[in-house]
C-alpha positions in Angstrom: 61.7 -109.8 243.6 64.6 -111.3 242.0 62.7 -115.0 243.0 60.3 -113.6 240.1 62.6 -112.2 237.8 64.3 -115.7 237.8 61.4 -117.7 237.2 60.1 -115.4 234.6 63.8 -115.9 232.9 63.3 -119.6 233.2 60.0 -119.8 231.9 61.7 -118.5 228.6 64.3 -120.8 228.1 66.9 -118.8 230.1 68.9 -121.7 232.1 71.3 -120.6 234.7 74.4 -122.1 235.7 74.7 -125.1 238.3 76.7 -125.1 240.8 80.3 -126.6 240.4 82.1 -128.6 243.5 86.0 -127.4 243.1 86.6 -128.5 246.5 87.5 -124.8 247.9 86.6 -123.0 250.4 86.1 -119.5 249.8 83.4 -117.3 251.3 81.9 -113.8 251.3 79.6 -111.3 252.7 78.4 -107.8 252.6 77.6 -105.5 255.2 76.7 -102.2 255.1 80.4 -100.7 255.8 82.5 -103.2 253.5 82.7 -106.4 252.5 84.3 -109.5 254.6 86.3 -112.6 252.3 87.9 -115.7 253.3 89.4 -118.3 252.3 91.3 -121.9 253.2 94.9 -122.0 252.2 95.5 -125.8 251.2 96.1 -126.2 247.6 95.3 -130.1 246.5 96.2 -132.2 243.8 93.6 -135.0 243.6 93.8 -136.5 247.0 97.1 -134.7 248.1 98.2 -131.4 249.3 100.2 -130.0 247.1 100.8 -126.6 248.6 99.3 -126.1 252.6 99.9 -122.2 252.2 98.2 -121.1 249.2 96.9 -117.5 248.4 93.3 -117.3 246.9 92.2 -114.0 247.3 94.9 -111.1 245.9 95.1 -107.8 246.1 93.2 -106.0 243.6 93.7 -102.5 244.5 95.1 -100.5 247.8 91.4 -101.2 249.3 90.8 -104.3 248.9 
């Protein structure tokens, strides 16, 4: 459905955004009680680690 919706968009001159390599790894998915996130926790500068325990995903609210 959305497959369609997509191409119609396309088809008149909507382009969506590519995909950008930061070099992160973050990842999540949805099931039908919650959601499930992850994340790496190596912070680099160029070819360096600049910080090997790094937050990327924060609190939000008491539920999350």
């Amino acid at each position: 459905m959305l497959l369609i919706r997509n191409m119609m968009m396309e088809a008149n001159g909507f382009h969506p955004p590519t995909a950008t390599k930061t070099g992160t790894t973050i990842v999540g998915t949805v099931f039908a009680n919650g959601v499930v996130m992850g994340a790496d926790t190596r912070a680099t500068s160029g070819n360096i680690v600049s910080d090997k325990n790094c937050e990327k995903i924060h609190r939000l609210a008491n539920r999350i």
